[in-house]
C-alpha positions as CSV (number, residue, x, y, z in Angstrom):
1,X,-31.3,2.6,146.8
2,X,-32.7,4.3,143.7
3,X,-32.1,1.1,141.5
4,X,-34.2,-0.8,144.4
5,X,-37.1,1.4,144.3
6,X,-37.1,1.8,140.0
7,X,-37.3,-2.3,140.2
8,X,-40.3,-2.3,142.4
9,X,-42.2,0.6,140.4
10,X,-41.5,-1.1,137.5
11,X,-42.4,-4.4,138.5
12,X,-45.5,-2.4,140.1
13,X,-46.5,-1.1,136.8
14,X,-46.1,-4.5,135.6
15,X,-48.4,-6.1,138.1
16,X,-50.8,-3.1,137.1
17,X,-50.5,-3.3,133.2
18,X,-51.1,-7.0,133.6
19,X,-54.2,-6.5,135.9
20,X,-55.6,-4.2,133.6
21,X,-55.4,-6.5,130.3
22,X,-56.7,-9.3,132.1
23,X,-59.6,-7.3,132.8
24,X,-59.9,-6.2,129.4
25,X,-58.8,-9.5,127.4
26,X,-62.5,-10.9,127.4
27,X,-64.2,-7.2,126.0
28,X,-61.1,-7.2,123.2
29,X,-62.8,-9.9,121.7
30,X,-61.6,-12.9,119.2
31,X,-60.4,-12.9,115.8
32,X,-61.9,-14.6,113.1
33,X,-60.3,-18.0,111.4
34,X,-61.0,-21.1,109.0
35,X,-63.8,-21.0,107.1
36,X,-65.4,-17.9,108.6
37,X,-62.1,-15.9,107.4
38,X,-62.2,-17.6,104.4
39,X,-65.3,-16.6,103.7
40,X,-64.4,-12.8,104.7
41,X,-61.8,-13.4,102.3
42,X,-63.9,-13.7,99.0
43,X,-66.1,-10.8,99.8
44,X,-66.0,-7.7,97.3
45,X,-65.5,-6.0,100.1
46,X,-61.8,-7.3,101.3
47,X,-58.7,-6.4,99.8
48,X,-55.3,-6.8,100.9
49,X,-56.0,-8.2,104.1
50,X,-58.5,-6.2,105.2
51,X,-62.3,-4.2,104.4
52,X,-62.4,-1.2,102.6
53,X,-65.0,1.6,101.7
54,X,-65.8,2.1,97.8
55,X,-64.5,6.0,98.9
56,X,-62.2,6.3,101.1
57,X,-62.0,7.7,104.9
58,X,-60.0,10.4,105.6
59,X,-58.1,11.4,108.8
60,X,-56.8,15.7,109.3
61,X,-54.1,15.2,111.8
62,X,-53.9,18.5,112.0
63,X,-57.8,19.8,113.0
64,X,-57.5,16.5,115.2
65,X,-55.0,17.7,117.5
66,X,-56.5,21.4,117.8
67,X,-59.5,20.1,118.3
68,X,-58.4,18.9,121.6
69,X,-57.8,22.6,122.6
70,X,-61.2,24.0,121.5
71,X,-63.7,21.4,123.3
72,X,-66.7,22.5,124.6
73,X,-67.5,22.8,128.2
74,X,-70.4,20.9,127.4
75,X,-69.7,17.7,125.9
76,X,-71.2,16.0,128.8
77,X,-74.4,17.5,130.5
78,X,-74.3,19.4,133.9
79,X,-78.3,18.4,135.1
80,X,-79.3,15.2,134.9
81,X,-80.8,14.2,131.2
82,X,-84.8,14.4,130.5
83,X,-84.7,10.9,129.7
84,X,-88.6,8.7,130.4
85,X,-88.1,5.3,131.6
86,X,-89.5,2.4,129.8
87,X,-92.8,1.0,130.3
88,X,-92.6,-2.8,129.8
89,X,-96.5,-2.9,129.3
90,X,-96.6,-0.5,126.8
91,X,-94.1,-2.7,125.1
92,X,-96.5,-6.1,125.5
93,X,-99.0,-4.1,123.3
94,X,-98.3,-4.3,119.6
95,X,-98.3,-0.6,117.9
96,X,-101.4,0.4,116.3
97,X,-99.7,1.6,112.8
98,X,-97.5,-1.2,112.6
99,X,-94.0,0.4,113.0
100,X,-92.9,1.7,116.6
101,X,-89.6,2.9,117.5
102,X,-87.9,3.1,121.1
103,X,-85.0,4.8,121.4
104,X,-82.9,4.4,124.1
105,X,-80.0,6.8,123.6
106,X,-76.9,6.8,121.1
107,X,-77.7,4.0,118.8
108,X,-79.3,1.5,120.9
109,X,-83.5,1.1,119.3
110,X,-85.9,-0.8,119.4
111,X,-87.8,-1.6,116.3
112,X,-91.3,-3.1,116.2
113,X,-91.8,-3.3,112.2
114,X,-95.5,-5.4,110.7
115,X,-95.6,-8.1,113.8
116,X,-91.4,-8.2,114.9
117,X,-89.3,-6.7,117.1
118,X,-85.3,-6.0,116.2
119,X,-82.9,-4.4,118.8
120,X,-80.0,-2.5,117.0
121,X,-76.4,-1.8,118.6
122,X,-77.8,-2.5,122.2
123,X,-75.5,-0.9,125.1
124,X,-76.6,-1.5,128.7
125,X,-73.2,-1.0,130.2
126,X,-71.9,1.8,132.4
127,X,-68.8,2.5,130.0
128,X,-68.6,1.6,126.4
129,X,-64.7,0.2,126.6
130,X,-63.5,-3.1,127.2
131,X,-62.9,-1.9,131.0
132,X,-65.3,-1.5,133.3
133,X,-63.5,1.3,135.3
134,X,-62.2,3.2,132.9
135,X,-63.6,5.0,129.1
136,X,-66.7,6.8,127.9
137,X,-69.6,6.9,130.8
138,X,-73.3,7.0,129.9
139,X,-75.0,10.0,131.5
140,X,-78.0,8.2,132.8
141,X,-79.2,4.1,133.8
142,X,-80.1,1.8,130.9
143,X,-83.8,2.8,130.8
144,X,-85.3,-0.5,131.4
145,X,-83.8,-3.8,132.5
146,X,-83.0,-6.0,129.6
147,X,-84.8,-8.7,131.2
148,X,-88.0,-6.5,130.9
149,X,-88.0,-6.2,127.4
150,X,-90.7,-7.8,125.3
151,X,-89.5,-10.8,122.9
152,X,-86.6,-9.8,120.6
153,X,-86.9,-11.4,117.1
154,X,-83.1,-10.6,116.6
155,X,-80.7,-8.5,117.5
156,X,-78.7,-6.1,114.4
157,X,-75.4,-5.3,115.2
158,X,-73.6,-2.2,112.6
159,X,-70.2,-3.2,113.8
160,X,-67.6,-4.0,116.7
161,X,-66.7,-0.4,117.6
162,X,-67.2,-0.8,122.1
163,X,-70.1,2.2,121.6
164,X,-72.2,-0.6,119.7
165,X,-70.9,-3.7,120.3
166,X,-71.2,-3.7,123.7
167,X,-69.5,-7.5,125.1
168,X,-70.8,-7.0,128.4
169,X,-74.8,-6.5,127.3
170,X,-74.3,-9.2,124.5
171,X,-73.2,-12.0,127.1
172,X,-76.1,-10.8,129.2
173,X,-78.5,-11.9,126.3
174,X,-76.4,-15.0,125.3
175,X,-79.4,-17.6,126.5
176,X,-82.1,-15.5,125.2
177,X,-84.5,-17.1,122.4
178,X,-83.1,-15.0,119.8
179,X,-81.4,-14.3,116.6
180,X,-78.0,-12.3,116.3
181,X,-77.0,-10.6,113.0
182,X,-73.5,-9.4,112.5
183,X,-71.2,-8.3,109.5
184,X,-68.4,-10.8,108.7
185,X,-65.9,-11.4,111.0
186,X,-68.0,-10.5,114.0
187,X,-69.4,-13.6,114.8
188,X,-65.7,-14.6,116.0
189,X,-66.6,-12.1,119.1
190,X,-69.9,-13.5,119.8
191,X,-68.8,-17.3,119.8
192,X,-65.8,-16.4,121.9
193,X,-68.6,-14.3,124.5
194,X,-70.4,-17.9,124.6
195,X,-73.0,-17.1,122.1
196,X,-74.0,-20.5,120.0
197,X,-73.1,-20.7,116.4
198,X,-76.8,-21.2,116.0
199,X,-77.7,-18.0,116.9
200,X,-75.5,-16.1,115.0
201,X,-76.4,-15.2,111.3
202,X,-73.6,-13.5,109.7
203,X,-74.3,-11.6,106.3
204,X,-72.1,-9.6,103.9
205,X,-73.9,-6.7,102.1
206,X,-76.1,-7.2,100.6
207,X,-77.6,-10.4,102.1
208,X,-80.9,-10.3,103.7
209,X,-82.2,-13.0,106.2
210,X,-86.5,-13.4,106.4
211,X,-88.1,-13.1,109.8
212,X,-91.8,-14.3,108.9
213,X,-92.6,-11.8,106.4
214,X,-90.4,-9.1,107.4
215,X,-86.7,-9.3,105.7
216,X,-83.7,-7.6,107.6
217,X,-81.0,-6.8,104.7
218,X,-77.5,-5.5,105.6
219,X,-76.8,-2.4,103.1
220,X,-73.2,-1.0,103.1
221,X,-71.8,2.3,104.6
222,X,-68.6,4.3,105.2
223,X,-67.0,3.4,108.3
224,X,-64.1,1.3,109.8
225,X,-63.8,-1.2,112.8
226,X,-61.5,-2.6,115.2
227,X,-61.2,-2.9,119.0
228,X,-57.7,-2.7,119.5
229,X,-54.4,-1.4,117.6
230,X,-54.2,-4.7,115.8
231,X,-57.4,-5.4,114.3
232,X,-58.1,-2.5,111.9
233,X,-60.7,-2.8,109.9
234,X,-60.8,-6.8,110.7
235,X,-64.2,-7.4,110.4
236,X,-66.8,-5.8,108.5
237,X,-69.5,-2.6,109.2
238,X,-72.9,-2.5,108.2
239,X,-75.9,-0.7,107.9
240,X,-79.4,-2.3,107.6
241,X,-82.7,-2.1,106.0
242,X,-86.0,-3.8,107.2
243,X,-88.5,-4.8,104.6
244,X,-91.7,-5.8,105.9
245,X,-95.0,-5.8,104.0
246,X,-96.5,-2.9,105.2
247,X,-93.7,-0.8,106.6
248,X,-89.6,0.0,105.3
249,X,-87.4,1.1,107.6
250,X,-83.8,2.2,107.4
251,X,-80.9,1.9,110.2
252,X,-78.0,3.8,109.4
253,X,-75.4,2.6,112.3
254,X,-72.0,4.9,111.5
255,X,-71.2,6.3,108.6
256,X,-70.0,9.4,106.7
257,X,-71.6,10.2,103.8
258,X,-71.2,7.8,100.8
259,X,-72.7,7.5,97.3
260,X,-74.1,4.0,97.4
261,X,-77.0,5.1,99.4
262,X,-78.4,6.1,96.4
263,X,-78.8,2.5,95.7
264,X,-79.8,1.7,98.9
265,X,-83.2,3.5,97.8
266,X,-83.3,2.3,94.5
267,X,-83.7,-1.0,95.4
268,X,-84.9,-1.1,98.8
269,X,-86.7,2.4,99.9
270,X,-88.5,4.1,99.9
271,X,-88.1,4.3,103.9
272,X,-90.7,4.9,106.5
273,X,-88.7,6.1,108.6
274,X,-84.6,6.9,108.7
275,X,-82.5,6.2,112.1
276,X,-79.5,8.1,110.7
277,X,-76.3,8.9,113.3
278,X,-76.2,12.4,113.4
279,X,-73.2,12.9,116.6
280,X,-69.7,12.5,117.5
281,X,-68.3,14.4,113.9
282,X,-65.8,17.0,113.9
283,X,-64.1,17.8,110.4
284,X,-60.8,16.3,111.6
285,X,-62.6,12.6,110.4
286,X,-65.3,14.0,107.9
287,X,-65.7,10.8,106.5
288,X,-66.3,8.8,109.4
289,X,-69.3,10.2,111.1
290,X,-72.2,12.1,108.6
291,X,-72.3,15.4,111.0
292,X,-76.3,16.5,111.2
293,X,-76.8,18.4,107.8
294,X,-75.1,15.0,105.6
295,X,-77.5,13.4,107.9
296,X,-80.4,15.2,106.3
297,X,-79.0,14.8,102.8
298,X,-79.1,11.2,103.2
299,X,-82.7,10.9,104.6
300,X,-83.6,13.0,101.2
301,X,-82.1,10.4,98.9
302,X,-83.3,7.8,100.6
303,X,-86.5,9.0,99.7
304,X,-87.7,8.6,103.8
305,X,-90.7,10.1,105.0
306,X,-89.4,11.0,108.5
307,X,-86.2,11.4,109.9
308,X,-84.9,10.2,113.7
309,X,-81.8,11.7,114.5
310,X,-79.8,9.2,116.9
311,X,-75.7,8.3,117.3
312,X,-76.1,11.0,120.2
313,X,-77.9,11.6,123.9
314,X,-76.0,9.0,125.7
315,X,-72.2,9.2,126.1
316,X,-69.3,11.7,124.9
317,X,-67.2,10.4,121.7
318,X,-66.2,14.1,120.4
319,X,-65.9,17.6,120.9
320,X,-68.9,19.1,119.9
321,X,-71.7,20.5,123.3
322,X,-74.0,17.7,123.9
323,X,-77.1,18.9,122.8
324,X,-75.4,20.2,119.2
325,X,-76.2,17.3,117.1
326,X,-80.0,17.4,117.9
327,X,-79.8,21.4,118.0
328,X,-78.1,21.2,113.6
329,X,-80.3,18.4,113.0
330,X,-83.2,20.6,113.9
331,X,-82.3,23.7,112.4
332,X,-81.3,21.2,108.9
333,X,-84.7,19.9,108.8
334,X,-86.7,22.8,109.0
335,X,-84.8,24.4,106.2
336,X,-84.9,21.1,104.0
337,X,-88.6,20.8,105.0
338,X,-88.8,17.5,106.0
339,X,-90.6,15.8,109.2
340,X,-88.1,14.8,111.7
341,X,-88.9,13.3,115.0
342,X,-87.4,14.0,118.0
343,X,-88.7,12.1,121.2
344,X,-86.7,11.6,124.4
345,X,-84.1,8.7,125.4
346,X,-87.1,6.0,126.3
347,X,-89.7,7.7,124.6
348,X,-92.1,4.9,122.7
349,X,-93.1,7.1,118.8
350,X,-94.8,5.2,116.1
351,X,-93.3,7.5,112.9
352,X,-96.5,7.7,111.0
353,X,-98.2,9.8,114.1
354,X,-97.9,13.7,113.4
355,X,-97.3,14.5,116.8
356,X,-95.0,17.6,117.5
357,X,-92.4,16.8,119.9
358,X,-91.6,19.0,122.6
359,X,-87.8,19.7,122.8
360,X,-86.7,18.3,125.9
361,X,-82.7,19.3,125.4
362,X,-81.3,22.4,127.4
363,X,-80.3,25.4,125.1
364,X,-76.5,25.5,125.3
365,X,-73.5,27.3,123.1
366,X,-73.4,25.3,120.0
367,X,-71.0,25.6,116.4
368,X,-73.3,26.1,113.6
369,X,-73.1,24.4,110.7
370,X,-71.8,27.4,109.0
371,X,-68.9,27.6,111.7
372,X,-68.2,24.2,111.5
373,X,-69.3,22.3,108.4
374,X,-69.0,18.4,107.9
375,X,-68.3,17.5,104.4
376,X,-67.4,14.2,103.2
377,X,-65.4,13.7,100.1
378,X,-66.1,12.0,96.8
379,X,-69.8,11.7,97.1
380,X,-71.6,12.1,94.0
381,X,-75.5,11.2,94.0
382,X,-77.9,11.0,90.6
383,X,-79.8,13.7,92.0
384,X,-77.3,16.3,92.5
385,X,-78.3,16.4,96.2
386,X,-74.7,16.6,97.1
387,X,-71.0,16.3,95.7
388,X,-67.9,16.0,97.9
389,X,-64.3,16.6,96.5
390,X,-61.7,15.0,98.7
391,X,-60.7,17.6,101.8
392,X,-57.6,18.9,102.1
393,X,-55.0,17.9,104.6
C-alpha cells in the first residue's frame, strides 16, 4: 500500500514539475550560438567562457542568510501606492525643454530626449519570473496600456535579469515599428520570442547606434546576468548614455558602484539628468546593487545636474521597507546638495523644471545609512569622491 501511494505522488510531482517547466521554458529564454557567440567571444569583456566586471562582485553568505531573519514588515506596501496614471495625450505633445522623463516604477522609463523617444527595461507583466503564477508581484497595474504609448524610437534593454527583461511585454511589442537594443548575447532571447533579426541592434560597450541626431551608447557597469542556474553571466549587462544635441542623459540599469564611471563622464557627460538604481541592496551583495548614498556618489562624478532615483516603487527584490530607498536617497541628496527629483510612478517631469516634488511615499521604519551602509569594494575615482577596499567575508 505505501509503495502504491509513493509511486503516484511521485509520478504526481512529476506531472507537476513537468507542467511547471513547460510553462516556464518560453520566459527562460535561448542561448546564444554561431556567429553571435563568436562575436561575444572576442569582446574584452569575456574570459573563460563567460563576462566579467573589471572589479569584481562579491557575495557575504553569511549577512545573506541572516538577512532573511531581519526583513522588514514592509517590503511590500499595506495601502495601495500613490501612483498617477498615464495620459496618452500628454505623451502626443512633445516636451517644451526638450528632455522629458516618465517613470513608470522600478526601472521601466520613458525617455523623450531632442525629438526621440527610448523605453528602458519595460515590465508590463503581473510577476517578473518566467511563471506567470508564481515570483515577485508588482503592487499596482502597468500605468498605461502599451498600446497607448506614443511612438517608441527603440527600446534599451540593461540586461536579462526577469525584473528587466520582461519576455512576456517584449513579445507583446514584437510587431511594433521599432528598434531593440541589447548587450551581447541577448539578442538570442529576443529572436527566440519571435522578434526579427532586423530589429535587434546588439552592441558591446562602448558602441553607440545614431537615432537621427540623438546617439544611444551602451557604457559598462558592475552587474551579472542569467535567467536560470546554467547561464551565469551568459550574456552581457549594460548601462546607457543618450547623446543628443541639446540634451545628455544617463541610464544607469543595475549596478554596484564601479570605477569606470569616471570615464563614463569624461567622455560622454556631462549628464542632464542621472536614472541611477537606488533599491533592492543589502550589504550581503554590496557589489551588486549601488544602495542610495553610492547612488549619489555616482550622480557627482558623472558630473549630472539632477538626479532620479529609480530600481524601486514597483516590486520586492530585497529586504529593506519599501519606501527606504527613496527615504536614503533623499536624506543623501540634501546632504551632498544636489537637485534630485522625485515624481510618482506615472508622473510626466521634464528635469530642467525646478519644481519641488511633493513626497507622495508613506513614512515607515527604515535602516539608515549609518545602520546599514552599502559599500562596494575596489572603487577608486580621480576625484577622491570615493574608495572601496574589498569587504570582508
Amino acid at each position: 500500500m505505501f509503495r502504491r501511494l509513493s509511486k503516484w505522488l511521485g509520478l504526481a510531482l512529476l506531472v507537476f514539475l513537468s507542467l511547471v517547466l513547460a510553462d516556464a521554458w518560453q520566459g527562460l529564454g535561448h542561448r546564444a550560438t554561431g556567429e553571435r557567440r563568436a562575436r561575444m567571444e572576442k569582446s574584452p569583456q569575456w574570459k573563460d567562457g563567460a563576462f566579467e566586471n573589471p572589479e569584481p562582485i562579491v557575495n557575504l553568505a553569511g549577512p545573506m542568510i541572516s538577512g532573511m531573519f531581519h526583513t522588514s514588515p514592509d517590503t511590500e506596501p499595506h495601502e495601495p501606492v500613490n501612483v498617477q496614471q498615464v495620459d496618452p495625450a500628454l505623451l502626443a505633445e512633445p516636451p517644451s525643454s526638450g528632455l522629458r522623463l516618465t517613470w513608470f516604477g522600478h526601472s521601466s522609463m520613458l525617455i523623450e530626449i531632442d525629438g526621440h523617444r527610448f523605453l528602458t527595461d519595460p515590465v508590463w507583466s503581473d510577476r517578473v519570473s518566467p511563471l506567470s503564477w508564481i515570483g515577485p508581484k508588482r503592487w499596482y497595474p502597468p500605468l498605461i496600456p502599451l498600446e497607448k504609448l506614443p511612438p517608441i524610437d527603440a527600446v534599451l534593454i540593461s540586461h536579462d535579469h526577469y525584473d528587466h527583461l520582461d519576455h512576456r511585454t517584449l513579445i507583446a511589442m514584437k510587431d511594433w515599428d521599432t528598434k531593440f537594443i541589447v548587450p551581447l548575447g541577448v539578442a538570442a532571447h529576443l529572436e527566440y520570442w519571435g522578434i526579427p533579426l532586423s530589429k535587434i541592434i546588439e552592441v558591446d560597450w562602448w558602441e553607440g547606434t545614431k537615432f537621427g541626431d540623438v546617439e544611444i551608447v551602451s557604457t559598462p557597469v558592475r552587474h551579472a546576468s542569467g535567467r536560470h542556474v546554467f547561464d551565469k553571466d551568459a550574456t552581457l549587462w549594460s548601462s546607457y548614455a543618450l547623446v543628443g544635441p541639446a540634451h545628455r542623459a544617463f541610464f544607469s540599469g543595475d549596478s554596484g558602484l564601479f570605477t569606470a564611471l569616471q570615464t563614463i563622464a569624461d567622455k560622454l557627460g556631462p549628464f542632464d539628468v542621472a536614472m541611477i538604481e537606488v533599491g533592492q541592496y543589502h550589504r550581503a551583495w554590496p557589489d551588486w546593487h549601488m544602495g542610495p548614498e553610492q547612488a549619489v556618489t555616482a550622480h557627482r562624478v558623472l558630473g549630472s545636474k539632477v538626479f532620479f532615483p529609480m530600481h524601486w516603487g514597483l516590486v520586492n527584490l530585497a529586504y529593506h521597507a519599501w519606501t527606504e530607498p527613496i527615504e536614503r536617497s533623499v536624506t543623501a541628496s540634501q546632504r551632498a546638495q544636489i537637485r534630485v527629483i522625485t515624481p510618482r510612478p506615472g508622473q510626466s517631469v521634464e528635469p530642467q523644471d525646478l519644481t519641488e516634488y511633493a513626497r507622495w511615499w508613506p513614512t515607515l521604519p527604515i535602516e539608515t545609512a549609518e545602520q546599514h551602509p552599502i559599500v562596494s569594494g575596489n572603487v577608486h575615482f580621480r576625484d577622491g569622491a570615493a574608495t572601496g577596499a574589498a569587504p570582508s567575508k
